[in-house]
C-alpha positions, 0 to 999 in steps of 0.5 A: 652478707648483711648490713648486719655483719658490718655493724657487728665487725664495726663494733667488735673493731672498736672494742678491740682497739678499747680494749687495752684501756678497759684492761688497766694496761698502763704500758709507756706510749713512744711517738707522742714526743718523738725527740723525747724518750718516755721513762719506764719505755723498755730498753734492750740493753744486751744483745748478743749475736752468737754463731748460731746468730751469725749462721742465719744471718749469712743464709745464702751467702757463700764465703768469702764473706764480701766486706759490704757485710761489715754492717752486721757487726753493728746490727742490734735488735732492731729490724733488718730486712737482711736477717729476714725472709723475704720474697718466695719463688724465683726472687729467693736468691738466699734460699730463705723458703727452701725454694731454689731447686736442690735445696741450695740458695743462689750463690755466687758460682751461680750466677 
């Protein structure tokens, strides 16, 4: 690879970032006052957790539900490592990857 090809990725990275402004976006930008929300910013105003939420949620967890697990009564939209998938392999103690041998997760009787 050339010089050449560094060049033209350079330039492709800034027309990419320019892009958006070129386009006529006029989107809310959040952080430049982080104590101040900007008016027009989105705000998710209902977020309904159903049996189907509650189900993935507590992939890998066995009942009974330990109390420690309160904490998803009050888990909203923003992000959680908990209700994601995580590392694969033998770190995959929920089952997240469908990695544990017979296709069930690591639950308490287990370990």
């Amino acid at each position: 690879m050339g010089h050449g090809y560094t060049g033209l990725a350079a330039l492709s990275a800034i027309l990419f970032c320019f892009s958006g402004a070129a386009a006529g976006y006029d989107y809310p930008i959040a952080g430049l006052e982080p104590s101040i929300r900007p008016a027009g910013a989105p705000v998710i105003m209902i977020y309904p957790k159903n049996a189907a939420w509650y189900r993935h949620a507590l992939t890998g967890v066995v009942p009974p539900y330990p109390a420690s697990l309160h904490f998803l009564e009050n888990q909203g939209a923003w992000y959680s490592p908990f209700v994601r998938p995580g590392m694969t392999g033998p770190y995959d103690i929920r089952n997240w990857h469908g990695s544990a041998p017979g296709g069930a997760g690591q639950t308490a009787e287990k370990r």
